[in-house]
C-alpha positions in Angstrom: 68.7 164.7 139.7 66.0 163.1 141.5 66.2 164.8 144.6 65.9 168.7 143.5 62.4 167.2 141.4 60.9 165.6 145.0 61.8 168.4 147.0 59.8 170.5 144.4 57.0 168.4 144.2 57.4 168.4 148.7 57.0 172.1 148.3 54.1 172.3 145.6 52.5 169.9 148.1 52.7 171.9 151.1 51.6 174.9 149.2 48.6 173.9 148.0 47.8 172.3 150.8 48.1 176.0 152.6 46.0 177.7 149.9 43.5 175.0 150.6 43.3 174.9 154.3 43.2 179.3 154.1 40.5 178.9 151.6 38.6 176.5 154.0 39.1 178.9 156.9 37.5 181.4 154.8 34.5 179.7 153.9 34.0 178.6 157.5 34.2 182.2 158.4 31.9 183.4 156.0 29.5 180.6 157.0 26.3 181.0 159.6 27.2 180.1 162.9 24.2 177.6 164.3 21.3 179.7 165.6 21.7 180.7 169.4 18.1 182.0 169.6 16.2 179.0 171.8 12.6 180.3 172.6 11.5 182.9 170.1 9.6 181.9 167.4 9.1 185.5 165.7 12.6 186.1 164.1 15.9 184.2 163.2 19.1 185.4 163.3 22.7 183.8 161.4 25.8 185.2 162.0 28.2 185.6 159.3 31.8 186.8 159.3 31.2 190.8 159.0 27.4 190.7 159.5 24.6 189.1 160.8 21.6 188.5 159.1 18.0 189.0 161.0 14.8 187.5 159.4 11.7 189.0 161.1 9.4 185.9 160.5 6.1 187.2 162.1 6.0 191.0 162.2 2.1 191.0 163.1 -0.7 188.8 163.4 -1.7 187.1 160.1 1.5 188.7 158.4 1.7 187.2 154.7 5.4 189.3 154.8 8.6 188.9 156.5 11.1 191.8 157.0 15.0 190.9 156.4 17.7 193.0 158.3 21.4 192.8 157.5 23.5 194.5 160.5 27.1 194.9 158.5 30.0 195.7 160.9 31.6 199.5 160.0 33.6 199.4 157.4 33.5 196.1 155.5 31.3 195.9 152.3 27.7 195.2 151.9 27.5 191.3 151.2 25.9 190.4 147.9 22.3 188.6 147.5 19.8 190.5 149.9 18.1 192.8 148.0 15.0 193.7 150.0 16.9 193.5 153.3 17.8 197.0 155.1 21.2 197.6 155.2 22.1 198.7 159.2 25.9 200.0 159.8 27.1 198.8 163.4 27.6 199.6 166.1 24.6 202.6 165.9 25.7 205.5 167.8 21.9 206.8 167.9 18.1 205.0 168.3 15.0 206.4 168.6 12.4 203.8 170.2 8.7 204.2 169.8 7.8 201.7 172.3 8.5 201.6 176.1 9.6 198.3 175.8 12.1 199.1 174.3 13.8 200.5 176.6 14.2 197.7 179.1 15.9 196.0 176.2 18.8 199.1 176.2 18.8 199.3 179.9 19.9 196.2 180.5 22.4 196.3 177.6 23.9 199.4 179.0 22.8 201.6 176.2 20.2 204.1 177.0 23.2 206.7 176.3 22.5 205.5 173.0 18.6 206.9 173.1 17.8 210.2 171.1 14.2 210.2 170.8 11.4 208.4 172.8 7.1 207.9 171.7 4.8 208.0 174.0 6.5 209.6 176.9 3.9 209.6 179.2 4.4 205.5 179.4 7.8 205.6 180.6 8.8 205.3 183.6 12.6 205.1 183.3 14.2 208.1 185.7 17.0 208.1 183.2 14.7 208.8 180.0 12.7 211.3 181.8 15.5 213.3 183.1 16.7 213.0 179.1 13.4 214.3 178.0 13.7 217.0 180.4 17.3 218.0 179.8 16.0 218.2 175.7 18.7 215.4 175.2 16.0 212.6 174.2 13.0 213.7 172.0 9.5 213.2 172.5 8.5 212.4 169.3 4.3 212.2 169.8 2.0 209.2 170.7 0.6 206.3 169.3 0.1 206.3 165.5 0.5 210.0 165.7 4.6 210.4 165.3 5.9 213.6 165.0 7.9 212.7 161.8 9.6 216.4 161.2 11.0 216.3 164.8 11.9 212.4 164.4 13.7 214.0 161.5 15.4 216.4 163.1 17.2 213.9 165.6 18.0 211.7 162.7 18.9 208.7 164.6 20.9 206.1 163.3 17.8 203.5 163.3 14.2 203.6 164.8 12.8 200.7 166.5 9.5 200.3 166.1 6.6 198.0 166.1 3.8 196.9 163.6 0.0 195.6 163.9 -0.3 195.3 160.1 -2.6 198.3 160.4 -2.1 200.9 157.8 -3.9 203.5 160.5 -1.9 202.4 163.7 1.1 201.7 161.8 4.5 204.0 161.3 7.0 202.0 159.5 5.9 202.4 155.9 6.1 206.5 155.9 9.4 206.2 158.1 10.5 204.1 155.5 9.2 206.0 153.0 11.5 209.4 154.7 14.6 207.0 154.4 14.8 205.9 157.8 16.4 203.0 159.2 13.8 201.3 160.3 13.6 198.3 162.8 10.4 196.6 163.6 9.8 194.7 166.8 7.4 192.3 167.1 8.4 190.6 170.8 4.6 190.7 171.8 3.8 188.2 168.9 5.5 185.4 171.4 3.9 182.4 173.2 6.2 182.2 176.0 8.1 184.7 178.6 11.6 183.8 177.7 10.7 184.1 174.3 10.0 187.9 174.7 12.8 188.0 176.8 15.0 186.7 173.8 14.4 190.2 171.8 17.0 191.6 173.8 19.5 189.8 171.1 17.9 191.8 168.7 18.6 194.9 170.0 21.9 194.2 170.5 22.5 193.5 166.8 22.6 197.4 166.5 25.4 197.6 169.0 27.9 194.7 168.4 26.8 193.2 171.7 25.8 189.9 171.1 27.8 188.0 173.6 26.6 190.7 176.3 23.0 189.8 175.4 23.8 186.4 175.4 25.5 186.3 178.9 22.1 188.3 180.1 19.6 186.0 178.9 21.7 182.8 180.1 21.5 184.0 183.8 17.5 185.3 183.0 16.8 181.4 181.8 18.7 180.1 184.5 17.0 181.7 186.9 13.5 181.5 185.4 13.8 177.5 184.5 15.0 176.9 188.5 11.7 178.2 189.2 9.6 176.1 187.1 11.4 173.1 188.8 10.2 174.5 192.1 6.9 174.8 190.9 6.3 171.6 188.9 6.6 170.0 192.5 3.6 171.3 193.7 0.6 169.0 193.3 -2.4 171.6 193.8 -3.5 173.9 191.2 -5.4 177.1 192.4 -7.5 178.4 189.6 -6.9 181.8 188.1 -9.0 184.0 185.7 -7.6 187.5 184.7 -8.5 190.6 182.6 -11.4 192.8 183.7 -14.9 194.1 182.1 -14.3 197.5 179.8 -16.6 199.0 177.0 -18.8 195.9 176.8 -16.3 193.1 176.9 -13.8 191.0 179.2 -10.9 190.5 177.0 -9.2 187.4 178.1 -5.7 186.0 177.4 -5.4 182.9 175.4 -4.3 179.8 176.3 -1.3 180.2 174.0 -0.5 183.6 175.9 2.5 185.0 177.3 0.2 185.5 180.3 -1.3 182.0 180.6 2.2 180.7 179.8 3.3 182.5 183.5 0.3 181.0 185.2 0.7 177.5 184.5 4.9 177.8 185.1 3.8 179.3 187.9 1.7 175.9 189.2 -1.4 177.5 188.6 -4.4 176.2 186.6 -5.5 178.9 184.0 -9.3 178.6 183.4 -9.1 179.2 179.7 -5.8 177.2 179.2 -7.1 175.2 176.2 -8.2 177.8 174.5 -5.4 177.9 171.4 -5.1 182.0 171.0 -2.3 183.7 171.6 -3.6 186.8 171.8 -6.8 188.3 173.7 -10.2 187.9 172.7 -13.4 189.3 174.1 -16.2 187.2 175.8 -19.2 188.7 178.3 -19.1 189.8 181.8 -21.4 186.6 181.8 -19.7 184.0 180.3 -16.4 185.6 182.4 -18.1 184.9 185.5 -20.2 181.4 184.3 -16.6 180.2 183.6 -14.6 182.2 186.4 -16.8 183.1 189.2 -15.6 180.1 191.3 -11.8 180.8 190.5 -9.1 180.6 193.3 -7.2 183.5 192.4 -8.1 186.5 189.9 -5.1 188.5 188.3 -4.2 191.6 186.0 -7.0 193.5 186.2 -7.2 197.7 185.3 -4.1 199.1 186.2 -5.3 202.6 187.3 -7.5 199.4 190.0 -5.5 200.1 193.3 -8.4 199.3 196.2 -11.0 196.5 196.4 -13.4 200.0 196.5 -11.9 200.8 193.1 -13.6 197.3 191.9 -16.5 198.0 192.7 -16.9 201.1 191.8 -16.2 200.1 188.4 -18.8 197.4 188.1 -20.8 195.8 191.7 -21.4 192.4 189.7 -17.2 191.3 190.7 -17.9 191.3 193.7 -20.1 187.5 192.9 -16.1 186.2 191.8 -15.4 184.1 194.5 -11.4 185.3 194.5 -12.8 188.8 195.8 -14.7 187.3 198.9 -11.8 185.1 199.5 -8.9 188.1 198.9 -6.7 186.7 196.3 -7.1 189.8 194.1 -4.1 190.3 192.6 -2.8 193.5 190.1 0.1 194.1 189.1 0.8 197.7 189.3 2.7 197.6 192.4 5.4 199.7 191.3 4.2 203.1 189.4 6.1 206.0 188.5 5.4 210.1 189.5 4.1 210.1 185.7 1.8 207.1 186.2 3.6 204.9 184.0 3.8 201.1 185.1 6.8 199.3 185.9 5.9 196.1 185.0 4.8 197.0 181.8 7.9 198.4 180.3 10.5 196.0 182.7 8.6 192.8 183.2 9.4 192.1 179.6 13.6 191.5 180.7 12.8 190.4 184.3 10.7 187.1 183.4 12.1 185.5 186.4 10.9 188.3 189.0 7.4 188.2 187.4 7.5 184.0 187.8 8.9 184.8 191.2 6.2 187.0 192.1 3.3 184.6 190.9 4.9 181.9 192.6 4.5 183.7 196.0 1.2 184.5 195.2 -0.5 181.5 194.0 1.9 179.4 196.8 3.1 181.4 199.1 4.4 178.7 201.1 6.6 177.5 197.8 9.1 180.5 198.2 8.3 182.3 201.6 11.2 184.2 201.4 10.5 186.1 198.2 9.6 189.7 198.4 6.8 190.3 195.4 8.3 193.0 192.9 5.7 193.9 190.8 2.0 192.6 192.0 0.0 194.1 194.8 -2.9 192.6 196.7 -6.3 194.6 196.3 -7.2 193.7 199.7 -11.3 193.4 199.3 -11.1 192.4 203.5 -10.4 196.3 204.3 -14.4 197.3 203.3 -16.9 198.5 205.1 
């Protein structure tokens, strides 16, 4: 009588023991996977078993708000617990994009097909988007602040990707919003560091299911990029660099915490104003530019419609006392423009950290990678005057 009780009890054991182990898989799936974003400090992402949950952390400068974005696969229910998070049903089959960067994020994801509407037009240099805009298959929904909100709503696009300053006069995501638009807010141009920006492009493909796409692109873009900085961290001299140009009164000049002064010194290069803690711009004097940088090796990113050493000087005669323009290491990079004017590198550069480094690289020491063809940057060979 014995016997039929233990094999009972044997099965009761191996039953619960399945319920327990499928209840355990379960709550592993519906646990967050460990982060995967490495450089960008401006948003967080945890991946759950039907969604993925994106925390915009800084949205703007001096942001007292963060923006929550659940991206819930098609067809599974909304998970409970978020309620000021936007709900966003993947994968979109339609984006407008009022920024040009943007679009370097969906060209290398393979999903400008995706693109309905476009701001600021006359910024883009994409062949692709242009032919779009001229075939009335993409949009042009305006410029700037000014968004053409009754056309936006006529393409009603799945979600609109956006960006914000925190400035209730140059900003569009409260009235879109407000119209019941998906909206998405980008805020890549809040980071510190090139691969950080670079690292929005898993972002943007939250809204097509393509995470291990964007995750294969920015491997090979780190790969790439970090090889550099080995090559660079070899070399013992520093050239100087300043950068930014004189307009309406000012020299605005990137931070030492900058994107831009983060290329320099990967680059090998000693940025003048590298201690400086901002990681923005902020404006000084054409005097205290040229007390500080008059003596610099190298100067860089300057006006982009600047094309000539003439074009210099036409602009103001006093750069020609910066010791990089007698020497011709005047450097801009608006090598590669399109029919409509718009610049490459300001709508690619942001997915192509690597060519950028490259470029700088060749410039700053050219004997570091000889072989290297510079991409973006042209010399604004001040030798050639009169």
């Amino acid at each position: 009588m014995n016997r039929p009780i233990r094999f009972f009890s044997f099965l009761l054991s191996l039953t619960i023991a399945a319920l327990l182990l499928i209840a355990a898989v379960r709550y592993a799936a519906a646990q967050p996977t460990a982060p995967t974003v490495r450089y960008a400090t401006a948003f967080t992402i945890q991946s759950f078993d039907t969604y993925r949950l994106l925390t915009v952390t800084r949205p703007w400068r001096g942001a007292d708000r963060t923006f929550e974005y659940l991206f819930v696969k098609r067809g599974t229910p909304d998970p409970e617990g978020y309620p000021g998070a936007q709900r966003i049903e993947t994968p979109v089959s339609s984006v407008a994009s009022l920024a040009a960067t943007h679009l370097a994020f969906l060209g290398r994801l393979g999903t400008l097909d995706r693109l309905t509407a476009i701001a600021n037009p006359q910024y883009v240099s994409s062949e692709t988007v242009q032919a779009g805009i001229a075939a009335g298959t993409i949009a042009a929904v305006g410029n700037g602040p000014d968004v053409d909100l009754e056309e936006l709503l006529s393409v009603n696009p799945d979600v609109v990707t956006t960006f914000a300053m925190g400035k209730s006069t140059k900003d569009d995501y409260q009235q879109l919003l407000s119209l019941g638009m998906k909206t998405l807010i980008f805020s890549d141009y809040m980071e510190e560091t090139p691969l950080g920006r670079a690292e929005w492009i898993k972002v943007m493909a939250l809204l097509f299911d393509q995470e291990a796409e964007a995750e294969r692109i920015f491997d090979d873009i780190e790969r790439r990029y970090l090889a550099l900085t080995e090559i660079s961290a070899k070399l013992e001299v520093k050239p100087s660099v300043i950068m930014g140009f004189h307009q309406n009164g000012k020299w605005n000049v990137p931070g030492g915490n900058s994107v831009q002064a983060a290329y320099i010194r990967n680059a090998g290069g000693a940025y003048l104003w590298a201690d400086d803690g901002t990681s923005g711009r902020f404006p000084i004097s054409f005097e205290t530019a040229l007390e500080k940088g008059a003596e610099a090796d190298f100067w860089l990113d300057q006006s982009l419609s600047w094309r000539s050493a003439e074009d210099i000087l036409n602009a103001d005669p006093r750069y020609a006392g910066i010791k990089a323009f007698a020497d011709n290491r005047v450097y801009n990079n608006n090598r590669l423009v399109a029919d409509n004017g718009a610049n490459l590198y300001s709508e690619t550069g942001i997915v192509n950290p690597n060519i950028v480094l490259a470029d700088l690289i060749r410039i700053l020491h050219p004997e570091a990678l000889p072989d290297h063809d510079i991409v973006y940057y042209r010399r604004l060979d001040t030798h050639e005057l009169p």
